[in-house]
Structures are given as C-alpha cells and as structure tokens.
N, C-alpha and C positions, 0 to 999 in steps of 0.2 A: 906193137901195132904200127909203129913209124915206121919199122923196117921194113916188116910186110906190105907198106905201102908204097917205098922204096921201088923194091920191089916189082910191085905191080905195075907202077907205072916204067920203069926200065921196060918191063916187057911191052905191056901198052906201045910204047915209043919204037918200038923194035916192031912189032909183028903185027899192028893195027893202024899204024900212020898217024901216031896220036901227038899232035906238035906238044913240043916242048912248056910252051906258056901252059896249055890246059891240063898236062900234068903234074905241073910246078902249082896250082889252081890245087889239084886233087893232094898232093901230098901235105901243103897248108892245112886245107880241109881236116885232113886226120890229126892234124898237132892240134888244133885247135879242140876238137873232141877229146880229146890223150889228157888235154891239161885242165878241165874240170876233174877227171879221174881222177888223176893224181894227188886235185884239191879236198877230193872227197876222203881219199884213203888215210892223208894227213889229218885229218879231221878238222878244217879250216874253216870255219864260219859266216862266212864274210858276205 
C-alpha cells in the first residue's frame, strides 16, 4: 500500500500540479494507516 501511494502521488506531482509538501502530507497519511494493519496481523494488544 506504501508503494502505491508512492506512486500516486509521483503521478499526482507530475500531471496534476500537486506540490510536493501535500504529497509528502498524503504519503504520511497511508503509513499511518499501514501500521495499525501490521499491529493487528501481529496480534498486538495494546
């Protein structure tokens, strides 16, 4: 999912005019999301 969002936002940046800071914004965004997943499939309690 990180990568795809990579990704997305390259393109974003490229073909939409989308600055850099609010892409760097959106790529955060999904790590953030990624790593409850992670904590859940670990089976982490906490």
């Amino acid at each position: 999912m990180a990568f795809g969002a990579i990704a997305l936002m390259i393109g974003a940046i490229l073909t939409a005019d989308i600055r850099l800071p609010t892409a760097v914004v959106g790529h955060e965004s999904s790590t953030v999301l990624v790593s409850p997943i992670g904590l859940r499939l670990l089976g982490f309690d906490g």
